[in-house]
N, C-alpha and C positions, 0 to 999 in steps of 0.2 A: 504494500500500500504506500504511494507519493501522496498524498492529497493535497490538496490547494490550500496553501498561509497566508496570513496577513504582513509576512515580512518584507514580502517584494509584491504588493497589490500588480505590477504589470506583469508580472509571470504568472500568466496561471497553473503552475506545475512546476515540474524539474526534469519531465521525460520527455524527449522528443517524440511528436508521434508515430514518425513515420522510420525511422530508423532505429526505436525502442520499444515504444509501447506498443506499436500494429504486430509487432514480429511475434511479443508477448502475448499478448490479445490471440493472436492467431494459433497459437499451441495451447494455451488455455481453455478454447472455445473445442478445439478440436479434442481435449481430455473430456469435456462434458462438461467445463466450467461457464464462468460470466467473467466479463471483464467490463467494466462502465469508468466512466471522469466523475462520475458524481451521481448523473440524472442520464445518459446516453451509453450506449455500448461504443466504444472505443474503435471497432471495427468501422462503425456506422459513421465517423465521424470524416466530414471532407477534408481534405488535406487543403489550407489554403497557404500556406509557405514552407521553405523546407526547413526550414530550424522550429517549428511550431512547436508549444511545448503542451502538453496534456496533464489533468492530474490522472492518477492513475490508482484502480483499485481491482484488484483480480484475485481471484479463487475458485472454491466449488461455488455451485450455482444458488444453494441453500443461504450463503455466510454472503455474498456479495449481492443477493435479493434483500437481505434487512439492511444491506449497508444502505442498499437506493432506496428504501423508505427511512430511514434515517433523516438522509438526505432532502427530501421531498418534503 
């Protein structure tokens, strides 16, 4: 779990999406887990720059469903 601080409000994260958390995200999903930034599945999310950074929360699918009602 990265999640998102108030220490640097313009970083929302610390993991890149696209060359950390996608790769992560993507063997995750494919064990039977969830991977979400908070409220979206990480997969789902468009890549709009290449340094983008994500928060990131990933597991089995049970423990990352309470996280996103947490969240919500």
């Amino acid at each position: 779990m990265y999640p998102w601080d108030k220490r640097d409000p313009s970083k929302p994260g610390k993991l890149r999406l696209m060359y950390e958390a996608n790769p992560m995200s993507f063997l995750i999903e494919q064990a039977g887990g969830a991977s979400i930034n908070g409220k979206d599945r990480i997969m789902a999310l468009p890549a709009e720059k290449l340094h983008q950074r994500v928060s990131v929360m990933l597991g089995s699918k049970n423990e990352v469903d309470l996280l996103q009602k947490y969240h919500q």
